[in-house]
N, C-alpha and C positions, 0 to 999 in steps of 0.2 A: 044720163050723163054722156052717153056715146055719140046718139042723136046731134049732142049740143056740140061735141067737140069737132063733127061730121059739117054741120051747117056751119061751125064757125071757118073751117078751112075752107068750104065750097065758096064762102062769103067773101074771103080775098082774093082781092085780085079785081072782080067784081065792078061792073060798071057803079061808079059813085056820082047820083047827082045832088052837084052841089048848088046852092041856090043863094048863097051872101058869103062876102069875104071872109068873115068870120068862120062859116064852115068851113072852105077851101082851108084856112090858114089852123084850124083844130084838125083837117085831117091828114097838112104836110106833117102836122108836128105830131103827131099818134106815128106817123111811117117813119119818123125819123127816129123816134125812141125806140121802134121796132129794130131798125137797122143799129141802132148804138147798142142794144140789148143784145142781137144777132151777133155782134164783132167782141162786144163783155165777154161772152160763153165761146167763140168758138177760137179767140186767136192765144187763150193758157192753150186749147188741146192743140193749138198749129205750134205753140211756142214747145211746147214739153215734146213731141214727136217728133219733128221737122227738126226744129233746132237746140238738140241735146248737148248738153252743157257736158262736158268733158272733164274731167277735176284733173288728170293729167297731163295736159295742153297747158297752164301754168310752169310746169315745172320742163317742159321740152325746151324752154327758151333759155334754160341757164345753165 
């Protein structure tokens, strides 16, 4: 199992030869759900640390 998670990190990034459009356009869209998956998981932990909700900031205004 280590092996596999070892060669699958070495593997991106990785020269990709693509050889019909149909590829090129299966592997924008693999990187693109990569990148929407990457932004799902990391902008709760930017949101909850970065920008903490105040419950007190409500009531300074009145």
């Amino acid at each position: 199992m280590g092996n596999q998670i070892i060669e699958f990190f070495t593997h991106i990034g990785g020269i990709v030869h693509i050889g019909t459009l149909v590829e090129y356009y299966d592997y924008i869209k693999a990187v693109e759900y990569l990148v929407c998956v990457g932004f799902l998981v990391v902008f709760p932990i930017f949101y909850k640390n970065i920008i903490m909700y105040n419950p007190d900031s409500e009531n300074q205004n009145k």
